[in-house]
C-alpha positions in Angstrom: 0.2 0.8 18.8 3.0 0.1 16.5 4.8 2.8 14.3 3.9 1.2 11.4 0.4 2.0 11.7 1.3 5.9 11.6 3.4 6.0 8.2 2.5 4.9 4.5 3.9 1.6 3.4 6.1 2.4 0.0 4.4 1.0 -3.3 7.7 -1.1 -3.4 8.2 -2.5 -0.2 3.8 -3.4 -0.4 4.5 -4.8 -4.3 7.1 -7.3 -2.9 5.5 -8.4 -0.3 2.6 -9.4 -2.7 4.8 -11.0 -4.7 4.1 -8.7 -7.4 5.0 -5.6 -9.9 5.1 -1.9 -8.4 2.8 -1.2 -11.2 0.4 -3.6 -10.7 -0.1 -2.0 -7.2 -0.2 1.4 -8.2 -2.9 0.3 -11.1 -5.0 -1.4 -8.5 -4.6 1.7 -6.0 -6.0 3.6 -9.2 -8.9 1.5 -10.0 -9.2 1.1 -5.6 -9.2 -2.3 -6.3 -7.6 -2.7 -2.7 -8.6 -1.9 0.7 -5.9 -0.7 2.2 -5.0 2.2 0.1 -5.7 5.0 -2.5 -4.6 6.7 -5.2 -4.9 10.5 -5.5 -4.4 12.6 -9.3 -2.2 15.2 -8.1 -2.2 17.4 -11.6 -1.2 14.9 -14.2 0.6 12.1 -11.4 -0.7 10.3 -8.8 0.1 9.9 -5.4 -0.2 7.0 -3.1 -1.2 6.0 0.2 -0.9 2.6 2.0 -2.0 2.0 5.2 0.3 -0.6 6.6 -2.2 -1.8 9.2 -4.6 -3.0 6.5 -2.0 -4.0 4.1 -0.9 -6.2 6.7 -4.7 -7.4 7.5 -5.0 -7.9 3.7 -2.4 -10.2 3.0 -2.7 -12.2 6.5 0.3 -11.3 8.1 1.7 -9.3 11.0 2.8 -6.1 10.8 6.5 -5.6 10.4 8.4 -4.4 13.4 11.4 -3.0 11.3 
């Protein structure tokens, strides 16, 4: 099993892949517009969780080995 499977993929690092904003993943982690993460409303902030498995299924690539 690769290592990446075990961690959360950062917002950032997931948003460029993607080609697109930090915010716009964190908004569609909100509205769980994706199915490889969530978004949990810790007080008044949220916190995110990617799993970079299906990230990586998602956007139809392999997992990175970094």
């Amino acid at each position: 099993m690769n290592d990446t499977t075990e961690r959360n993929l950062p917002i950032r690092e997931a948003a460029r892949l993607m080609g697109k904003s930090d915010q716009f993943v964190r908004l569609g982690l909100q509205r769980g517009a994706f199915p490889f993460g969530t978004a949990v409303k810790v007080s008044s902030k949220y916190t995110y969780y990617i799993s970079p498995k299906k990230f990586y299924e998602y956007i139809g690539r392999e997992e990175s080995t970094e």
